[in-house]
C-alpha positions as CSV (number, residue, x, y, z in Angstrom):
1,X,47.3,-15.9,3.0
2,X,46.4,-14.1,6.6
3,X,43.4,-11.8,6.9
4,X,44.0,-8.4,7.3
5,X,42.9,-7.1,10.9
6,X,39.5,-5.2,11.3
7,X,40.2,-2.4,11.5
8,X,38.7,-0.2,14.7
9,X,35.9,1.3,12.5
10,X,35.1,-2.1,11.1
11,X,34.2,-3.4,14.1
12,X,32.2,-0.7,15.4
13,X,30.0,-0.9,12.5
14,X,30.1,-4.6,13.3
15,X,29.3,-4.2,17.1
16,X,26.5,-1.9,16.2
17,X,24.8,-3.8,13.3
18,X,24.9,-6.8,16.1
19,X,23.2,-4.3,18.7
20,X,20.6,-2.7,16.2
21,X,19.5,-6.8,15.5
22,X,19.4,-7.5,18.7
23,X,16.8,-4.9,19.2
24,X,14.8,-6.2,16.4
25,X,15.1,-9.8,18.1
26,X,13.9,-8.5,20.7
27,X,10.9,-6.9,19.8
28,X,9.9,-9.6,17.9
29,X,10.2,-12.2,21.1
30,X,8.7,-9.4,23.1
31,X,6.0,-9.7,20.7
32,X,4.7,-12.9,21.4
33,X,4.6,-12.3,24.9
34,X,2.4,-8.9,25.2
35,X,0.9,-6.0,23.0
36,X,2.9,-3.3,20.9
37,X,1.0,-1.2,23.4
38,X,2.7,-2.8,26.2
39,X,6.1,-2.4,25.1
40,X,8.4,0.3,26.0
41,X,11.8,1.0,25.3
42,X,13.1,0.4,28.8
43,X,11.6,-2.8,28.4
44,X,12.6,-3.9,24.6
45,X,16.5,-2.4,25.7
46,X,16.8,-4.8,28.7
47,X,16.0,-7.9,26.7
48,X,18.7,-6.5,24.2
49,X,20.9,-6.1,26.2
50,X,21.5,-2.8,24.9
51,X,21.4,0.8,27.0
52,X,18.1,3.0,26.8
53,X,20.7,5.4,24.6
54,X,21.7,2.3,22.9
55,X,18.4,2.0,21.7
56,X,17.7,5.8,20.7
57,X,21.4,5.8,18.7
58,X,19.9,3.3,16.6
59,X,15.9,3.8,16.5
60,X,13.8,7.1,17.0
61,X,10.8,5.1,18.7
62,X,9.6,1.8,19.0
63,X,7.6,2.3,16.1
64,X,10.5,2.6,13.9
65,X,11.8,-0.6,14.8
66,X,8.2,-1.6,13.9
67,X,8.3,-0.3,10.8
68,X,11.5,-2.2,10.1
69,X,10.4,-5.5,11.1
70,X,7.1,-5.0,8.3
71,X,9.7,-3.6,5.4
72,X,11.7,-6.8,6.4
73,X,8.4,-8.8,6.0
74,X,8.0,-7.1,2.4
75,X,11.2,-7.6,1.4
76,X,10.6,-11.0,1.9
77,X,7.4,-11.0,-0.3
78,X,9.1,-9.2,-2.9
79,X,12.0,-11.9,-3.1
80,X,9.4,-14.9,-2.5
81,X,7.5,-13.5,-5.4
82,X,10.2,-12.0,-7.4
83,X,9.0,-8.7,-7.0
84,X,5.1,-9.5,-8.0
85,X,6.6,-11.4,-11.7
86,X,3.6,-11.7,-13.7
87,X,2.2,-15.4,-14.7
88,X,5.0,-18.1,-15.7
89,X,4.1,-19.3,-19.6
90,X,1.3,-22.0,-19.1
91,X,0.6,-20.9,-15.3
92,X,-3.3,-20.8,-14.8
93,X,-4.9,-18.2,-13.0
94,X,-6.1,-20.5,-10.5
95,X,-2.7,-21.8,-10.1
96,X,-1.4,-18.4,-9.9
97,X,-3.9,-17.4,-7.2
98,X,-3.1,-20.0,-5.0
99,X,1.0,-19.4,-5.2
100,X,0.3,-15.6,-4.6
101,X,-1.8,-16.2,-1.8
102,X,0.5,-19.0,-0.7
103,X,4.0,-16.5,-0.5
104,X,1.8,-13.7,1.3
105,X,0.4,-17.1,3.9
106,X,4.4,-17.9,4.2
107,X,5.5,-14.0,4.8
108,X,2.3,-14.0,7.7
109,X,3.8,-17.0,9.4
110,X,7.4,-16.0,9.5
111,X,6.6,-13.0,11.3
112,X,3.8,-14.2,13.3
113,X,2.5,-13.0,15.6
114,X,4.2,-9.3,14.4
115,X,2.0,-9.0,11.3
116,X,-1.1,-10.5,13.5
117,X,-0.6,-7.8,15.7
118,X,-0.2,-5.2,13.6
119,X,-3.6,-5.6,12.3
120,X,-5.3,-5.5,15.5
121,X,-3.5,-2.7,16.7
122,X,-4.0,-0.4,13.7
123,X,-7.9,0.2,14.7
124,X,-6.4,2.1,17.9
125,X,-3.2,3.5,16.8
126,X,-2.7,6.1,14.5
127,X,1.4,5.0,13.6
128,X,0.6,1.3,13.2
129,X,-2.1,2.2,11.1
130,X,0.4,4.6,8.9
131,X,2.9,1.6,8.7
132,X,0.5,-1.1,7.5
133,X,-0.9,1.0,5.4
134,X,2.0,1.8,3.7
135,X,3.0,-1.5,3.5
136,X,-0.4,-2.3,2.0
137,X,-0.4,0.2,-0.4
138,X,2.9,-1.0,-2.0
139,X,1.8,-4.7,-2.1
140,X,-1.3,-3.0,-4.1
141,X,0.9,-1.4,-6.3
142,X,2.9,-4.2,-7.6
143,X,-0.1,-6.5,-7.9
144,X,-2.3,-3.4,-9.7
145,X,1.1,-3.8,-12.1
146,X,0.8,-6.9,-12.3
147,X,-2.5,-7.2,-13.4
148,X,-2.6,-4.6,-15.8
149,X,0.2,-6.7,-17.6
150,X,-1.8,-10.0,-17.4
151,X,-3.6,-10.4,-20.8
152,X,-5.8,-12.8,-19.8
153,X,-6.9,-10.8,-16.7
154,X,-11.1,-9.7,-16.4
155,X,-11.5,-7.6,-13.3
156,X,-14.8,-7.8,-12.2
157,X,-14.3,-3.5,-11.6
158,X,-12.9,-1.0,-13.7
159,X,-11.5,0.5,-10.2
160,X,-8.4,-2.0,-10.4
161,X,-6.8,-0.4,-7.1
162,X,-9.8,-0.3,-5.6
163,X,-10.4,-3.9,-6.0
164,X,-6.8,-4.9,-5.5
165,X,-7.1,-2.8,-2.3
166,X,-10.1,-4.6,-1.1
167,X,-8.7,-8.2,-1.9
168,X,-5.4,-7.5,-0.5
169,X,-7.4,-6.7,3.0
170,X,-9.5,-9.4,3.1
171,X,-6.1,-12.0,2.3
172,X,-4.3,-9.6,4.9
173,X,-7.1,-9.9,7.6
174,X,-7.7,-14.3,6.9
175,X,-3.9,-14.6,7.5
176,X,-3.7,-12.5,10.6
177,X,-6.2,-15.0,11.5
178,X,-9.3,-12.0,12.5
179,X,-11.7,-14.4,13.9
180,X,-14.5,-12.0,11.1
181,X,-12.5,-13.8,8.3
182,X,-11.8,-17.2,9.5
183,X,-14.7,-17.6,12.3
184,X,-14.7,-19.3,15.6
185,X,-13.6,-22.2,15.9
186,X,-11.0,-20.4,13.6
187,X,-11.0,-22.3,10.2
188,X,-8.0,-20.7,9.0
189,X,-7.8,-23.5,6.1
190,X,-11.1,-22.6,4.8
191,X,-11.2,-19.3,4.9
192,X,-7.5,-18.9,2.8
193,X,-9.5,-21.3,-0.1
194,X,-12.2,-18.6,0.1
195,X,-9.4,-16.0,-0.5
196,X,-8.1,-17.8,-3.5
197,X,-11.4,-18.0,-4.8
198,X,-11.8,-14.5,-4.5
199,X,-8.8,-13.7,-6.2
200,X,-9.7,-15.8,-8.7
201,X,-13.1,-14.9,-9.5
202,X,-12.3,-11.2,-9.3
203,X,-9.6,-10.7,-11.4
204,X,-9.9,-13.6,-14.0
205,X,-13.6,-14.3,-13.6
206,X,-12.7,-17.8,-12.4
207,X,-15.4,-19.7,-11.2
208,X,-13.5,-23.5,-10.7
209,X,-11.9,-23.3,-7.5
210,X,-8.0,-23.1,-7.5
211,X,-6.0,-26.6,-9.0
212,X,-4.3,-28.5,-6.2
């Protein structure tokens, strides 16, 4: 049976979904090369190979095809941890802990060095700050949720959010690899046990360190 031909609609849609990733490729290669701050949309459209107006059909700013790039990076999260499921039946804490921390480690590296970048840049700019916040805040959602469902769970604070909050920056910080959280010589090894641990110990009262 022959394929019907795509039609001329189609494949505009199809040329431009090609030309909107391309954008996103690019600022993620462009990424590894210099700062967000060094980037400009004359820049990110040449390695596109898309026209500055190319660019502004498609994205407002930059910043928005920032801000795709991290809801990509959650999405991801959401799928690796089927959207924040609460403990399987027989799942440890400690065992828990360190798969959690493990799918938010996996998310980091996939969109390294975006996520890295992110975090330094959002102690001098305002909209970086705004999307990783945002993007924090939901992960701190879901894992507040999840909590609260856990039986088992013993926060060490009444202020759940609060706490989640906190842990959720220090994991955020030890896997952008902040040289505060994981030293120098960067130990990054170490420091993601000490996160587990934390997790552990602050929302189960865990004091054995996580099962291998």
């Amino acid at each position: 049976m022959t394929a019907e031909p795509s039609s001329p609609r189609e494949e505009r849609r199809s040329r431009g979904d090609r030309q909107r990733d391309a954008i996103v490729v690019a600022v993620r290669e462009l990424l590894q090369e210099r700062s967000f701050a060094d980037l400009s949309v004359s820049t990110i459209s040449e390695r596109a190979g898309v026209a500055r107006s190319g660019f502004y059909f498609y994205f407002d700013s930059k910043y928005a095809v920032l801000a795709v790039i991290v809801a990509d990076a959650m999405a991801q999260l959401a799928q690796l941890t089927h959207d924040f499921a609460p403990r399987e039946p027989g799942e440890s804490p400690s065992v828990f802990a360190k798969r959690m921390v493990g799918y938010a480690a996996a998310v980091y590296a996939s969109n390294d060095p975006i996520m890295s970048a992110c975090n330094v840049a959002r102690n001098t700019d305002a909209q970086i700050r705004e999307i990783m916040d945002d993007f924090q805040a939901s992960v701190v959602d879901k894992i507040v949720g999840l909590v609260e469902q856990d039986s088992g769970a013993r926060p060490v604070s009444d202020d759940l959010r609060a706490l989640v909050r906190t842990l959720t920056a220090v994991t955020s910080m030890t896997l952008a690899h902040d040289s505060a959280f994981v030293g120098r010589p960067a130990d990054p090894a170490a420091a993601v046990d000490i996160a587990e641990r934390l997790w552990l110990s602050a929302l189960w009262g865990g004091s054995a360190p996580p099962e291998r």
